[in-house]
C-alpha positions in Angstrom: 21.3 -4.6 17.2 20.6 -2.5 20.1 21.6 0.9 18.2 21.6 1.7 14.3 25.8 1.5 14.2 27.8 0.3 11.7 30.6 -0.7 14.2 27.6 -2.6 16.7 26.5 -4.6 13.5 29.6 -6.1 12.2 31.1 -6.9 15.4 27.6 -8.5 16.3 28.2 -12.8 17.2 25.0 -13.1 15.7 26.7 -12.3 12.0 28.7 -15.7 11.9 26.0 -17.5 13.1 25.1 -18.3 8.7 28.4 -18.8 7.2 26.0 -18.9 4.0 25.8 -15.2 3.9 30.2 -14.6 4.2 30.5 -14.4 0.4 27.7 -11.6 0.0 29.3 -9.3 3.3 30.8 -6.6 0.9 27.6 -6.3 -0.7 25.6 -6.3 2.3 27.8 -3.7 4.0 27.4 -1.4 0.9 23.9 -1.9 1.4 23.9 -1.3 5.0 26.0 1.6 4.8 23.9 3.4 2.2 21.3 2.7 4.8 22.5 4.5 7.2 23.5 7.1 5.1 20.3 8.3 3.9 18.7 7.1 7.4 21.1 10.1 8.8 20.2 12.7 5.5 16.9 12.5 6.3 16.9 12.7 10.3 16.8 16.3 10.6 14.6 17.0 7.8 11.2 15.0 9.3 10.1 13.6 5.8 8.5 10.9 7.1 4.4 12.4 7.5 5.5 13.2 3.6 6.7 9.7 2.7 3.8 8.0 4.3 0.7 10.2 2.8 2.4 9.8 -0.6 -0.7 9.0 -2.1 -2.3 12.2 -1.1 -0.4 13.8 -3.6 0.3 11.0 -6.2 -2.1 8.6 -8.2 -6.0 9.6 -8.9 -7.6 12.2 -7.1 -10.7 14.1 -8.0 -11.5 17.2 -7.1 -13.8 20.8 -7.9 -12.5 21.0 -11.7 -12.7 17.0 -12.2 -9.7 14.5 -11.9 -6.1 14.8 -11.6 -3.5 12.2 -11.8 0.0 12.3 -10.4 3.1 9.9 -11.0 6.8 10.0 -9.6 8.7 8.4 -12.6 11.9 10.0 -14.0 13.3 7.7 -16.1 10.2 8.0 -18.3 10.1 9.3 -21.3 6.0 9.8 -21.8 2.9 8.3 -20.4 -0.5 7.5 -21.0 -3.7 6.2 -18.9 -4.9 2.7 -20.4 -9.0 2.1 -19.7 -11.3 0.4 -21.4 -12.5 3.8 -22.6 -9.8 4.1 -24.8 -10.0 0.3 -25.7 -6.5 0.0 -23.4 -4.6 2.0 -26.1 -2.3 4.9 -26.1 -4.7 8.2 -26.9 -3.5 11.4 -26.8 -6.4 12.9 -24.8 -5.1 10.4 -22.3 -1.3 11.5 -22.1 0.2 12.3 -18.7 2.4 15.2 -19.5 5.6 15.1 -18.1 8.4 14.6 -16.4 8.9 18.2 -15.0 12.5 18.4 -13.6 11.1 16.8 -10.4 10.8 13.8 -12.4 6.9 14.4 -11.9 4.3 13.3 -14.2 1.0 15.4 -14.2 -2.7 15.5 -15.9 -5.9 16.9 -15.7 -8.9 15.2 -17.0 -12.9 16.3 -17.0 -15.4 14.9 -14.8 -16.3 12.2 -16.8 -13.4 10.7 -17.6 -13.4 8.7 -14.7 -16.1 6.6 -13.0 -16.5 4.9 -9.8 -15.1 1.1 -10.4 -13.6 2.3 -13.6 -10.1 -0.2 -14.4 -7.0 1.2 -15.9 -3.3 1.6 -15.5 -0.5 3.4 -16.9 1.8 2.4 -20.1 5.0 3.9 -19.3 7.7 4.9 -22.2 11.3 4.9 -21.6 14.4 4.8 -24.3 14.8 1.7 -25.9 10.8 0.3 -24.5 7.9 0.4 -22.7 5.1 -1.3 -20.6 2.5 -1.7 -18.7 2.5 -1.0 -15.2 0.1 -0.4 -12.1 0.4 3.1 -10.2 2.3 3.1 -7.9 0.1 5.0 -5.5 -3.0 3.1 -6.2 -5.7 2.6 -3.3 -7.4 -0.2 -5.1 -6.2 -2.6 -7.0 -7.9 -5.7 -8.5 -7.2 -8.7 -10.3 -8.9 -10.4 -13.4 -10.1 -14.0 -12.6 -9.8 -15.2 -16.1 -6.7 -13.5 -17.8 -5.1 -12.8 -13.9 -3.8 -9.7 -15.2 -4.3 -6.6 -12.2 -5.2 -2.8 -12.7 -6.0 -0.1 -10.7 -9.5 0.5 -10.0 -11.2 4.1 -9.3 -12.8 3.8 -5.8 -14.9 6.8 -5.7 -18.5 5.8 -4.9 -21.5 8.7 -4.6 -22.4 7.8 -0.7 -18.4 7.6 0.6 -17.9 5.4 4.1 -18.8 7.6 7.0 -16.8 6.7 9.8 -18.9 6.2 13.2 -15.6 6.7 14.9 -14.4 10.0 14.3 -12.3 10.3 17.4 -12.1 6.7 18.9 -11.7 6.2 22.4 -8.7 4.3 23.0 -6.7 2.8 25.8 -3.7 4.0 27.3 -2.4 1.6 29.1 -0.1 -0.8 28.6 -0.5 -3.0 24.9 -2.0 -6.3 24.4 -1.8 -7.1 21.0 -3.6 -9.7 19.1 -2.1 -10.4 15.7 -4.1 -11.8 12.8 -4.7 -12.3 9.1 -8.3 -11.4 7.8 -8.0 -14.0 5.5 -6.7 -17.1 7.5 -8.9 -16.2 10.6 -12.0 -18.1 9.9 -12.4 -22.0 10.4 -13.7 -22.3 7.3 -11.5 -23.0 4.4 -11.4 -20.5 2.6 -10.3 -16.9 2.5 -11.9 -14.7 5.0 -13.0 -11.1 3.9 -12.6 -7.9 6.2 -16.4 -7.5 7.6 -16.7 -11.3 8.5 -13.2 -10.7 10.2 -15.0 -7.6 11.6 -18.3 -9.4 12.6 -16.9 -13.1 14.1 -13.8 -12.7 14.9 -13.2 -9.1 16.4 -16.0 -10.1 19.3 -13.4 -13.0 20.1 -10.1 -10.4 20.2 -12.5 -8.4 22.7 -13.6 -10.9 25.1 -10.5 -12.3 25.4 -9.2 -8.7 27.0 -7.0 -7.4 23.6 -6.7 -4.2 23.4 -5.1 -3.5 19.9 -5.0 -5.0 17.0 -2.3 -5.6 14.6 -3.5 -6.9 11.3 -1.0 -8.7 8.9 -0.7 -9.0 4.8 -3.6 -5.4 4.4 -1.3 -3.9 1.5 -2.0 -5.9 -1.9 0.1 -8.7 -3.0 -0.2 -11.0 -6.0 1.0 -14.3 -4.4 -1.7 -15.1 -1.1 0.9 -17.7 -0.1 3.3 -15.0 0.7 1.5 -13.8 3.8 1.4 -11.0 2.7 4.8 -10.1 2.2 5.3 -10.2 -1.3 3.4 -6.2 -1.4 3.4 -4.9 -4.7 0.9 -1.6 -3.9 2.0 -0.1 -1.0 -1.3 2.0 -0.6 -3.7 -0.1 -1.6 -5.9 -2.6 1.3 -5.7 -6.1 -0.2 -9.1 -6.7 -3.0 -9.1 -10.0 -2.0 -10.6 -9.5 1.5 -13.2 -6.8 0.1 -13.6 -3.2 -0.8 -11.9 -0.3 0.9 -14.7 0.6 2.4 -15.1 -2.8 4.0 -12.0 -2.2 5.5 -12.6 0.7 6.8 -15.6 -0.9 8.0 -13.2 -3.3 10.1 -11.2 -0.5 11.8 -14.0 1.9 12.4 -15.9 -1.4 14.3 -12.5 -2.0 16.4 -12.5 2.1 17.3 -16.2 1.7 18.5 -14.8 -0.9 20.7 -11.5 0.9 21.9 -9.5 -1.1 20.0 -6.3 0.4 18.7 -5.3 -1.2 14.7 -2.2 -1.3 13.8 -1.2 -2.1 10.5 2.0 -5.1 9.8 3.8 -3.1 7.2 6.2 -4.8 4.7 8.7 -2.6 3.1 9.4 -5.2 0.5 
């Protein structure tokens, strides 16, 4: 489609070309529509810096007066902060009061309530059930190699990455982009971690005359054979390539370079 049009799109050649999809066209028309629909509510209100820095405002932040958590969820009918310092049970001291009429969870909790590596997640309550279930503005997220279950991790170490790169020097010519996956990029077999992409492979992306980088499957996903596309924390850099800090280790060694990184984002 050369323009976001309803009329362009179903009068496109390319539509009959999987007579597979005929039966669901009123469903993906309704889809489509509703699309464009919200596509046009939101054009003149420039939400988007908003949308993207999401977790800024939601998930686990700390701050002067300790730690504050933050969750978008109004169909819930209470919450509560599982950690092994409550032995992964409801506690009252750990409720998440809410939802205001924004459909906004919010609590405050002292200083040391939280620690750096600390798991948890949240048990949501709804009418009629509950369960478990991961923040969904989470920046670390990490999964349990004997019972495979995954949980939010606090990242909050006492010496935080300082970036050699402030203000990168970066080309502004024309792009030549060099697409990759951290963890398919080494010979080896076996899954490749940010730095060793970083420290072997980003001197190859340079010689070869690359100017940017666009790195695949960063936001987490449970399956690996996805590709990454199977995200199920939007904010979070995959654990299974390393820490946060090691990726920002990998971007602030392609600034240095004056290499621009882009990120392969999946709206799934």
């Amino acid at each position: 489609m050369k323009k976001c049009s309803k009329d362009l799109f179903w009068s496109d050649p390319s539509w009959t070309n999987d007579p597979y999809l005929s039966p669901f066209k009123p469903i993906i028309r309704s889809r489509f529509e509703k699309a464009l629909a919200a596509a046009e509510k939101l054009k003149n209100k420039n939400p988007w810096a908003k949308i993207a820095n999401y977790h800024e405002i939601f998930g686990l932040h700390r701050d002067k007066k300790g730690w504050v958590f933050r969750e978008w969820a109004p169909n819930a009918t209470a919450m509560f902060i599982l950690t092994p310092a409550n032995n992964w049970e409801k506690h009252s001291a750990w409720e998440v009061k809410g939802p205001d009429p924004k459909g906004i969870f919010e609590a405050r909790f002292p200083d040391g309530f939280f620690r750096h590596e600390q798991l948890y997640r949240l048990k949501v309550v709804w009418d009629g059930g509950e369960g478990d279930r991961i923040p969904t503005a989470a920046t670390r997220v990490i999964q349990d190699s004997t019972t495979y279950i995954f949980n939010a991790q606090v990242w909050a170490p006492d010496q935080p990455y300082r970036w050699q790169s402030e203000s990168p020097k970066l080309s502004t010519g024309p792009l030549l982009i060099y697409e990759a996956h951290a963890g398919m990029a080494l010979e080896e077999g076996r899954v490749g971690t940010w730095r060793e992409f970083a420290d072997y492979i980003l001197p190859k992306v340079i010689d070869a005359g690359y100017n940017t980088l666009q790195m695949m499957a960063i936001q987490e996903h449970p399956y690996y054979g996805s590709f990454g596309y199977h995200v199920s924390s939007f904010f979070a850099p995959s654990s299974r390539f390393g820490t946060p800090d090691d990726f920002r280790y990998l971007v602030d060694t392609a600034h240095q370079a004056g290499i621009r990184v882009l990120m392969d984002i999946v709206h799934s």
